[in-house]
C-alpha angles and dihedrals in degrees: 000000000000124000128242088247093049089048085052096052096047093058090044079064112116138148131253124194107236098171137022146196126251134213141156131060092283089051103241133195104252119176131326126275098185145030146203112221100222123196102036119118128296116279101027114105104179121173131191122199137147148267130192085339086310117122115221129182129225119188132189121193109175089354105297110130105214080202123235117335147185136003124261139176087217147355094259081055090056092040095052094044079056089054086049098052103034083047086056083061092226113137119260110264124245115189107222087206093069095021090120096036106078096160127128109266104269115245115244 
């Protein structure tokens, strides 16, 4: 069951833009291309940023990165998949096989 607080803090979530692409000839600053999930509980840093038009998820817990994660179509989609699974109260998954490797999947 989830707690009142945690219910709280998962509607508190909400993304900020934390880099951005760039285009023209003056170099300016276009749409984002990663987020910072903000509201969730402390501890937890988790970014979303993109790949190709496809949204991933990284997420850190006592400084352990689980690497980039997941598919989705945007950022709100990745951000609502987060809600779901923080609401569950299960902890958030590193996966011990890409916790050193932190990098942007790399495009084929």
């Amino acid at each position: 069951m989830t707690s009142k607080r945690a219910r709280v803090e998962l509607s508190k979530a909400t993304l900020r833009p934390t880099m951005f692409s760039y285009s023209g000839p003056d170099f300016v600053q276009d749409k984002p291309i990663m987020y910072r999930v903000e509201g969730v509980s402390a501890g937890y840093d988790i970014r979303i940023g993109t790949v190709k038009q496809r949204w991933h998820v990284l997420k850190r817990h006592g400084g352990a990165p689980s690497g980039w994660e997941g598919d989705f179509s945007s950022p709100e989609e990745a951000l609502e998949a987060i809600r779901r699974e923080l609401s569950q109260e299960r902890p958030i998954p590193l996966s011990p096989s890409r916790a050193t490797n932190a990098s942007v999947p790399r495009a084929h």
